[in-house]
N, C-alpha and C positions, 0 to 999 in steps of 0.2 A: 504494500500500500504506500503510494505517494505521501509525505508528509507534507502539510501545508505551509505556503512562506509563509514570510515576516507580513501579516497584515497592513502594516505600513507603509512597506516597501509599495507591496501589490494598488494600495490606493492611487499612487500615485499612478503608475503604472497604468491603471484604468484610466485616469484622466491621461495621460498623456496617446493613451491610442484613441481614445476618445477626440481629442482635439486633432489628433492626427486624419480621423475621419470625419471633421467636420462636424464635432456633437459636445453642444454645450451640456453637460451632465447637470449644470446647477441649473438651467434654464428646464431643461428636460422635468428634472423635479417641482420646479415651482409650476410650470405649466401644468403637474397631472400627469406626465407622458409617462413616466416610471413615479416609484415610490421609494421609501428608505427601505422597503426590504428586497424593490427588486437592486437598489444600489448594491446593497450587502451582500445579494445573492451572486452577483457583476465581480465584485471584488472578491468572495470565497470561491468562485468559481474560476479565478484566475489566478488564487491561491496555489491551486491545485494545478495547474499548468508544466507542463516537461518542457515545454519551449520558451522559457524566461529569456536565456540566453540572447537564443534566435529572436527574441521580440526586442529585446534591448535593441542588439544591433541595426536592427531594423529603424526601431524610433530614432536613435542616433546618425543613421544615415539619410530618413526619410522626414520632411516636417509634414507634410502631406499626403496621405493615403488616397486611392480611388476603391479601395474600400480594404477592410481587416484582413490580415492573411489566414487563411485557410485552416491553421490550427489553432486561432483564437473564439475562445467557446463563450465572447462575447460578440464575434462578429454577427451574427442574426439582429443581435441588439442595437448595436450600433447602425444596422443598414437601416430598417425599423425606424430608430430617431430620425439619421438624416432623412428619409422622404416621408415620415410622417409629419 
């Protein structure tokens, strides 16, 4: 069994693939669009993630997405914000 990161770390993390694909997470919240448990759910589930690495490098090369890479298990999420 995967053990979960640093809660901390992973928040960040989500906002930063978040901004990467165009999705303001606190806008998203106040609108209605998600809630504090789907945040949590965003962030534990990216927790739990085997591609940290691969995502770092990625955000560190990339400031803009044309959408999440493929092994992040909030990409649905995020595509979701952006065109809702």
């Amino acid at each position: 069994m995967q053990t979960l990161g640093d809660a901390r770390e992973h928040f960040w993390r989500v906002i930063k693939m978040a901004k990467a694909n165009d999705v303001d997470l606190s806008t998203a919240l106040d609108d209605g669009d998600i809630n504090a448990s789907d945040w949590a759910d965003m962030i534990t589930g990216c927790r739990g993630c085997t591609q940290v690495g691969k995502c770092d490098r990625l955000l560190r090369q990339q400031e803009h997405l044309a959408e999440a890479p493929s092994y992040c298990v909030n990409g649905e999420t995020f595509a979701q914000l952006r065109t809702g």
